[in-house]
N, C-alpha and C positions, 0 to 999 in steps of 0.2 A: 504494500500500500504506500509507501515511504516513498518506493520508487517512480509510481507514478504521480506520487503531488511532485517529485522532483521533475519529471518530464512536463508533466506541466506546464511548472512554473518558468522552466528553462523557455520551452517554445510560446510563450506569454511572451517573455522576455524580448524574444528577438523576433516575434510576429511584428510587431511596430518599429522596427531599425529599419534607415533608410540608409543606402550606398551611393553616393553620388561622389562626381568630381567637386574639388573643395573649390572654394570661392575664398576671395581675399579676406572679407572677415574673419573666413576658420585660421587665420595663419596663428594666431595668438592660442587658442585654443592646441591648434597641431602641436606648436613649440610645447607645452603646459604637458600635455601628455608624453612627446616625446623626450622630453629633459628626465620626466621621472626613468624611462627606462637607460636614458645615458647616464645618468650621476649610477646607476646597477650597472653600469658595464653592457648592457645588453645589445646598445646600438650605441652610436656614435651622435655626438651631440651637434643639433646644428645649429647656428645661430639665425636669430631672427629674419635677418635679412636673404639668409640663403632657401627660408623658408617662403617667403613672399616671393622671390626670383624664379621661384619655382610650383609655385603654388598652383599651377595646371597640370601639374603630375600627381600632383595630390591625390589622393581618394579620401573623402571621410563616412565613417558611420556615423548616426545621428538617431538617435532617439529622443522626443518629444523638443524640437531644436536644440538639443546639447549635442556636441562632436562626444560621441565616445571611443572614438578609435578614426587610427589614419593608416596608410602607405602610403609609397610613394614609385612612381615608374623612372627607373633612368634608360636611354638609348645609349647601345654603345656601337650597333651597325644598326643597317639597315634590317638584320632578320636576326639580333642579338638583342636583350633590354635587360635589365636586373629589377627584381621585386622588391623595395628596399624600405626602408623604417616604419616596419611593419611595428604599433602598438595597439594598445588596446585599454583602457582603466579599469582598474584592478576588479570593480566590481560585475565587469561583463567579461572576465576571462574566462575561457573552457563553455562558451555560451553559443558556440559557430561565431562569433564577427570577427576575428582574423579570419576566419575560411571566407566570408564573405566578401571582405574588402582584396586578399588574394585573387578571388577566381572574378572581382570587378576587375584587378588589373591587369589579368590574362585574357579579360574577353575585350579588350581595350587593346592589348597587344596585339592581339590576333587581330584583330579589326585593321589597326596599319602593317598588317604583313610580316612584324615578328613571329621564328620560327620558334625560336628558343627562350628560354624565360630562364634566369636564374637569379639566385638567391646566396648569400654568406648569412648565414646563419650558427644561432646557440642551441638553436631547439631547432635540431635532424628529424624528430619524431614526428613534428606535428607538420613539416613539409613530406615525409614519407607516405604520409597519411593524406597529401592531395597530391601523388604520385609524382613529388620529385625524385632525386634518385642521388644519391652523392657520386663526386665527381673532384678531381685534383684543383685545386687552386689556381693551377700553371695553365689550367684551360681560358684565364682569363686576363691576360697581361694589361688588357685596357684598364681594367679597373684597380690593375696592381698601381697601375702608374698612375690614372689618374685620382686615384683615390686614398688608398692604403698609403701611400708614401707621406700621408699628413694624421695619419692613425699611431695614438699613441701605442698600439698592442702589434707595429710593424715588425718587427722581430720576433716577438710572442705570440702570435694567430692562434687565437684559439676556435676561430669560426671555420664551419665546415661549409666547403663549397656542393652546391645540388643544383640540377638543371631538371628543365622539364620541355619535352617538346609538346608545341603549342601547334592548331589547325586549322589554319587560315578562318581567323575568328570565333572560331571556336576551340576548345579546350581538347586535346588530344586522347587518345583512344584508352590512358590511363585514368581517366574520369573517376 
């Protein structure tokens, strides 16, 4: 009985979450959520301004107008993009809205013709589970360079590299 007031309450939860591309408003919000999980080490921290400069890669979730949760998409070719500062507030974790804001930014890739979608991540599990796959670091020098090389944990990496192929707008045959 426990189990089903908990399913419930879970899909209550996230029946009324909405996923859209953020708007310049959410950048304060994006920041506020993403800082908590950089001061944990979990993603890297960005500053305000590089959140606003960017702010159309955005995804946010949003329940009853509050952002509870963001990503964000980077291009690094034409059929290449990275899933990246993926959070979520503490109180809608383990609720699907990372899976949600995820598979908004792969059907957003797909849509302009990225093939691949990957991700450096702390948590392999919960991308194994929307059929990434782990994969070497070394498969991705764009982002060694242009990114990792201003990463405090450059020498120490402790994120695992995972790729997933994506299908021409839709999500690949690992669904």
């Amino acid at each position: 009985m426990e189990k089903i007031a908990e399913t419930r309450q879970r899909s209550m939860i996230t029946t009324d979450i909405t996923i859209r591309t953020a708007r310049l408003a959410d950048a304060e919000a994006i920041g506020g959520i993403t800082s908590l999980y950089a001061e944990k080490g979990y993603i890297l921290k960005r500053a305000p301004e590089n959140i606003i400069e960017n702010i159309r890669n955005f995804f946010v979730a949003e329940q009853n107008g509050s952002v509870i949760g963001s990503c964000a998409i980077s291009f690094f070719t034409l059929h290449l993009a990275e899933i990246r500062t993926l959070a979520v507030i503490d109180t809608f974790k383990r609720r699907g809205v990372g899976s949600m804001l995820v598979r908004k930014a792969e059907e957003v890739l797909g849509e302009e013709g990225v093939t691949t979608a990957f991700v450096l991540t702390l948590s392999p599990d919960f991308f194994l589970s929307l059929g990434y796959r782990e994969v070497s670091k070394e498969m991705f020098p764009q982002k060694i360079w242009r990114d990792c090389t201003n990463c405090p944990k450059l020498m120490a990496c402790d994120e695992i590299a995972m790729i997933k192929e994506l299908d021409g707008g839709t999500v690949g045959s690992s669904q």
